[in-house]
C-alpha positions as CSV (number, residue, x, y, z in Angstrom):
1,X,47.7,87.4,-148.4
2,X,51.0,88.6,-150.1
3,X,50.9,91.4,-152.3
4,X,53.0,90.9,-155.3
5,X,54.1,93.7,-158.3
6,X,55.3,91.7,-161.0
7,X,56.4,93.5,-164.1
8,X,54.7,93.5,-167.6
9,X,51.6,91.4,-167.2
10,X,51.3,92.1,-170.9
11,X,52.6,88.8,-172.9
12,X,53.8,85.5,-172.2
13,X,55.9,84.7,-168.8
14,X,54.9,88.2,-167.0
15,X,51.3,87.9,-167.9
16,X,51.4,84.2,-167.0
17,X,52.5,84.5,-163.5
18,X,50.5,87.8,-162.8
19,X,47.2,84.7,-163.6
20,X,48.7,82.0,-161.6
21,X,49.5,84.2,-158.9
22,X,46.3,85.8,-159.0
23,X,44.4,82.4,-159.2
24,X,46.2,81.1,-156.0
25,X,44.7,84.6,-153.4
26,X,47.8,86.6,-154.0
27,X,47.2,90.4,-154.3
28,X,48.8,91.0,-157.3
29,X,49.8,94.3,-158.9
30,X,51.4,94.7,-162.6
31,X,52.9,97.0,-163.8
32,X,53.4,98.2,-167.4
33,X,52.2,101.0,-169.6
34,X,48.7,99.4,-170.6
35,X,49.1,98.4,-174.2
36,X,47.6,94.9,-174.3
37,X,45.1,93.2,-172.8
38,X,45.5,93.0,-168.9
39,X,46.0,89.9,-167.2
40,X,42.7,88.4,-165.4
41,X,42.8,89.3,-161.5
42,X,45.3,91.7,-161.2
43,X,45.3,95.5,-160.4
44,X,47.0,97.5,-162.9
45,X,49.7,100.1,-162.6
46,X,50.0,101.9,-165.6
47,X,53.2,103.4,-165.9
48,X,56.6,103.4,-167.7
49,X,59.2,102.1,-165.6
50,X,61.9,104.5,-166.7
51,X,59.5,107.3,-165.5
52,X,57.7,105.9,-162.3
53,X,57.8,109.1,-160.3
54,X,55.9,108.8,-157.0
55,X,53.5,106.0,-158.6
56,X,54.7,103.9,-156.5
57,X,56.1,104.9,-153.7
58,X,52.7,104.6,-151.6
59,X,52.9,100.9,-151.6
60,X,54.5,98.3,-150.1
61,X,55.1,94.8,-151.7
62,X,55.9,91.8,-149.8
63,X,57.9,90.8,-153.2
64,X,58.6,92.0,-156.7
65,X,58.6,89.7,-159.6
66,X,61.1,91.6,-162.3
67,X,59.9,89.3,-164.9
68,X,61.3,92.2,-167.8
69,X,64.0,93.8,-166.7
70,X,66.8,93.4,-169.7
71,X,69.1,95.5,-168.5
72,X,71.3,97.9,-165.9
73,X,68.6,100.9,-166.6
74,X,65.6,98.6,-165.8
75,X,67.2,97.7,-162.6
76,X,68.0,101.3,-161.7
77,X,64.9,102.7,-162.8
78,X,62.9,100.4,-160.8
79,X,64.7,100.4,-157.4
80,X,65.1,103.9,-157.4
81,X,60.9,104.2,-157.9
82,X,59.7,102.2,-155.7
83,X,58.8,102.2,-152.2
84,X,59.4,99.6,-149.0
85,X,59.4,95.9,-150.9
86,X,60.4,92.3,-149.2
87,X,61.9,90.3,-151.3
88,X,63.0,90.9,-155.0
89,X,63.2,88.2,-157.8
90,X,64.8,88.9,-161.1
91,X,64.3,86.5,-163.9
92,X,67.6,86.8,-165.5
93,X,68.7,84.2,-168.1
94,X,71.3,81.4,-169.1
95,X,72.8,83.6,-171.7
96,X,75.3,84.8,-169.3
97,X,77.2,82.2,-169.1
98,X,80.0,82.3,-171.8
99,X,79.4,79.4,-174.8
100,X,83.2,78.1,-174.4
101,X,82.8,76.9,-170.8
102,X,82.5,72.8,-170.0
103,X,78.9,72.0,-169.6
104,X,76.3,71.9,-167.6
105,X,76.6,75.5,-166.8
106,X,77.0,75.6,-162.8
107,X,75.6,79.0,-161.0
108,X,79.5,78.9,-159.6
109,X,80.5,79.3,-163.3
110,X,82.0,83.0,-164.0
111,X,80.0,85.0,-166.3
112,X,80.7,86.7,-169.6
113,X,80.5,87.6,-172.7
114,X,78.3,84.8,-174.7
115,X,79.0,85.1,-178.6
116,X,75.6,83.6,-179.6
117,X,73.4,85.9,-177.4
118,X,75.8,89.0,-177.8
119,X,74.0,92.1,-176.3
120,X,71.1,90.3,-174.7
121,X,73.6,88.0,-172.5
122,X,75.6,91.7,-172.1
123,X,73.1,93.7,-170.7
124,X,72.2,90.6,-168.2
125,X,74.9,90.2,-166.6
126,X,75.0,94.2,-166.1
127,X,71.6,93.8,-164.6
128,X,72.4,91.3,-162.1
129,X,75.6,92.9,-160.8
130,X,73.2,96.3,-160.4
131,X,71.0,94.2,-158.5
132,X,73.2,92.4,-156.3
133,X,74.8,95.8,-155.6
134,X,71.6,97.4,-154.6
135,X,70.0,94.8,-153.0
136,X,72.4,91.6,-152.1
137,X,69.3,89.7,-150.4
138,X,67.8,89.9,-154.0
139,X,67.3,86.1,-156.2
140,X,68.5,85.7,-159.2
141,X,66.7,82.8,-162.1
142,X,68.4,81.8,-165.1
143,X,66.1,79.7,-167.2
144,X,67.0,77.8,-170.3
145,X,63.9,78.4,-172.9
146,X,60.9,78.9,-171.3
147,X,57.8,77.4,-173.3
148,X,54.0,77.4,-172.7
149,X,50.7,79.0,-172.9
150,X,50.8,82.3,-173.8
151,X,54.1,82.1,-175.5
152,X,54.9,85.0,-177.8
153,X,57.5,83.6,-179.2
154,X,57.4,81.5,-182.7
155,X,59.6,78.7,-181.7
156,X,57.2,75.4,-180.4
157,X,54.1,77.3,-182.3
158,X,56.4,77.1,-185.9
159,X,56.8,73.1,-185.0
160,X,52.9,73.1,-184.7
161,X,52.1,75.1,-187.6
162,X,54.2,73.0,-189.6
163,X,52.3,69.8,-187.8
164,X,48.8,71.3,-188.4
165,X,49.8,71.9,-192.2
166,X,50.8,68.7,-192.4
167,X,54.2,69.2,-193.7
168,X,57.7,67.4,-193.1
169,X,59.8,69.1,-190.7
170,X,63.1,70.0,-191.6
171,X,65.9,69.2,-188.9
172,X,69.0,70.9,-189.2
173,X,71.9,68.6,-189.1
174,X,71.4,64.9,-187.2
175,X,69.0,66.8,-184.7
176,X,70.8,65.6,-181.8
177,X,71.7,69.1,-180.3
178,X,70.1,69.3,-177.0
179,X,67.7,71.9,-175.9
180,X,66.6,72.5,-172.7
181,X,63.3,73.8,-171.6
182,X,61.5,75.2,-168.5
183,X,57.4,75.7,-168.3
184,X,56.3,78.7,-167.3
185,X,54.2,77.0,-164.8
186,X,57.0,75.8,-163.3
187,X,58.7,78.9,-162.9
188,X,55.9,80.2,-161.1
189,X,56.1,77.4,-158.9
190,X,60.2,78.0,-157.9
191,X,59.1,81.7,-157.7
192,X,56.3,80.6,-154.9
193,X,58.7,78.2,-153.2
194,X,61.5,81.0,-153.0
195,X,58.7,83.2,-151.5
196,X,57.3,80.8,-149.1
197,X,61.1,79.0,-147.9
198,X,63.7,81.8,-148.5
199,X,66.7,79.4,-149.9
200,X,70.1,80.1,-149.2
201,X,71.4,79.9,-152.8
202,X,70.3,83.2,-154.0
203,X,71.4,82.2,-157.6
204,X,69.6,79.9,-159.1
205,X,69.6,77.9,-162.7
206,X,66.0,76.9,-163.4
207,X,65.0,73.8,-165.9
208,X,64.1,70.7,-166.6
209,X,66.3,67.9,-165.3
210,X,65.8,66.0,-168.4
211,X,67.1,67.5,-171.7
212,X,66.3,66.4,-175.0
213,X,67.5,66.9,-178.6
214,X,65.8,68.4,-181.3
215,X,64.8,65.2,-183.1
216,X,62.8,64.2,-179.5
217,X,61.6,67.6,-179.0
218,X,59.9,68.2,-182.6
219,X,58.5,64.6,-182.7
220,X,56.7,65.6,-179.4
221,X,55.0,68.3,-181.0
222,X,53.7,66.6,-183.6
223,X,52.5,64.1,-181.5
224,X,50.5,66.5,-179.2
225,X,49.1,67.8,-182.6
226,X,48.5,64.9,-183.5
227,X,50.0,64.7,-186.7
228,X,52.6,61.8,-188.0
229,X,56.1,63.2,-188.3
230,X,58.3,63.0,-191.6
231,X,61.7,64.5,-191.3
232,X,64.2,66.4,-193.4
233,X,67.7,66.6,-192.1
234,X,69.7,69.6,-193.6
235,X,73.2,69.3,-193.2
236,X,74.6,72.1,-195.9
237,X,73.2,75.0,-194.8
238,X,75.5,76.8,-192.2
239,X,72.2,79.7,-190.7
240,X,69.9,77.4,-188.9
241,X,67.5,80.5,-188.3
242,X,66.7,80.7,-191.7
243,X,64.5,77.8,-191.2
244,X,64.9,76.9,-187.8
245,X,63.3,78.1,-184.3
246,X,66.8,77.8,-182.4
247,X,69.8,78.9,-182.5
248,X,72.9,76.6,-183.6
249,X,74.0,76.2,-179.9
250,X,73.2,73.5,-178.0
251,X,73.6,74.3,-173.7
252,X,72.8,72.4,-170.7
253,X,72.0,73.8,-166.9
254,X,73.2,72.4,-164.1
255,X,69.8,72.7,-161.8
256,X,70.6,70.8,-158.9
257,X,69.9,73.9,-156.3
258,X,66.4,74.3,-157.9
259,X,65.4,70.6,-157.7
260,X,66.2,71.1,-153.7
261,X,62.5,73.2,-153.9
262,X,61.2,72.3,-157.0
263,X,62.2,68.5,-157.5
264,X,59.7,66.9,-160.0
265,X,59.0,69.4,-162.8
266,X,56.3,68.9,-165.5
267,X,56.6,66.2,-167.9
268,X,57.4,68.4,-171.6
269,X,55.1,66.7,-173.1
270,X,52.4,67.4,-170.9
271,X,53.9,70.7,-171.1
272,X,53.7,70.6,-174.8
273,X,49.9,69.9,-175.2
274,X,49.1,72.8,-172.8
275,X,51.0,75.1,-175.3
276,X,49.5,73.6,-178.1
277,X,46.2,74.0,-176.6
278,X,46.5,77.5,-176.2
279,X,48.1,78.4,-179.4
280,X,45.4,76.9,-181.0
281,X,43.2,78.8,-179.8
282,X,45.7,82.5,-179.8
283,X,47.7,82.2,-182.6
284,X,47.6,85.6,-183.4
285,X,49.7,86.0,-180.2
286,X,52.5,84.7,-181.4
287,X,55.0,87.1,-183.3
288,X,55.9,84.9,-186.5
289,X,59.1,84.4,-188.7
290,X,59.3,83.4,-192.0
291,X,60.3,80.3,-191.5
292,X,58.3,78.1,-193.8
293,X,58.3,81.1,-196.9
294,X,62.2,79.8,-196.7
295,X,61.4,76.7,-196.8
296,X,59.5,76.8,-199.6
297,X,62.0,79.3,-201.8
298,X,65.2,77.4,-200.8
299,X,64.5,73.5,-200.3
């Protein structure tokens, strides 16, 4: 039996894999500062990570899961608090690669600044290069947007709401902007294989090999809702977050070292009905935007 410390456990992704993990015999250990409702079969460590003391330092972990680290600090902070550890896995993010580069992104692909994530793509990148310094056996994920249960995040919960409310959905621009996605099951999944095989490529893009654009991706939703789908395209309106759950950047991931360990991924909109599912059932988990009041004011 491996005995894991992810981070968090609290929301989403962290609390996710501390389940799936948990579900599959691994002694797993989270670690955050006991605000939320624990994930189911893991041990809890309640403490800050920016003040960890000697908490840890009586354990040893045959791997860490840094599910949310966001910056240098959270690197630091952690590695200097903790005790003997195996491997270390940081879920990083696509935002550091720089917007103007040709796409798909490649993990040999330079870094930098990214104008569309700003300080979150920033702070990154500082995160990695802490990481890599301190420990260079360490692997480093860069997923697109992760999606599933538990998400947090109102971006395929706002296409449902608007599904469930029966309302048209308003597309900005032709839709065909691709998005790319990742479940968080399948995360979990790269994380095991990683654990289990020890790849050489110690950077690694994580996604779907199949991308779709947002006409594809919202009439998916509706379908799993089971709803009928009537579209508005806005073309005049220049801040797609006023209504929209993405950004106006469409980016693509070259993932051809993950699909060496992970090759068949789940089918989104398999994917899609398990989130739907679950929101269903949570949706006062999800933090919410005010997508639809400006909707309703401006169109």
């Amino acid at each position: 039996m491996k005995k894991l410390l992810i981070t968090g456990g609290s929301v989403f992704v962290s609390k996710f894999a501390a389940e799936w993990f948990a579900a599959r015999d691994y002694e797993v250990y989270v670690l955050n500062r006991g605000r939320h409702e624990q994930p189911v079969g893991a041990k809890v460590i309640c403490a800050d990570r920016h003040a960890l003391g000697d908490c840890l330092k009586k354990y040893y972990f045959d791997a860490v899961l840094d599910i949310t680290a966001y910056d240098e600090e959270d690197i630091r902070d952690l590695l200097a608090g903790i005790g003997e550890i195996g491997d270390y896995i940081f879920i990083s993010s696509s935002a550091v690669y720089p917007e103007t580069l040709p796409q798909p992104f490649s993990e040999k692909d330079a870094v930098g600044e990214n104008a569309v994530w700003g300080e979150y793509g920033r702070n990154k990148i500082k995160a990695e290069q802490l990481l890599l310094e301190r420990r260079p056996d360490a692997y480093i994920l860069r997923p697109p947007y992760l999606y599933g249960p538990m998400q947090n995040l109102y971006r395929e919960p706002f296409v449902f709401d608007c599904a469930m409310e029966g309302r048209a959905f308003y597309i900005p621009g032709d839709g065909s902007m691709p998005l790319q996605f990742f479940h968080v099951e399948d995360l979990c999944r790269v994380m095991e294989q990683i654990l289990l095989t020890h790849p050489g490529e110690h950077i690694m893009n994580v996604g779907n090999s199949e991308v779709v654009d947002i006409n594809r991706f919202v009439r998916i939703c509706y379908d799993v809702a089971g709803k009928s789908l009537k579209t508005v395209h806005v073309k005049d309106h220049e801040n797609w977050r006023d209504f929209f759950c993405f950004h106006n950047y469409g980016y693509v991931l070259n993932v051809e070292k993950q699909n060496r360990i992970l090759p068949v991924q789940k089918d989104l909109r398999e994917g899609l009905l398990e989130s739907f599912e679950w929101y269903r059932e949570h949706p006062e988990n999800v933090a919410k935007r005010d997508y639809i009041k400006f909707i309703e004011e401006h169109f």
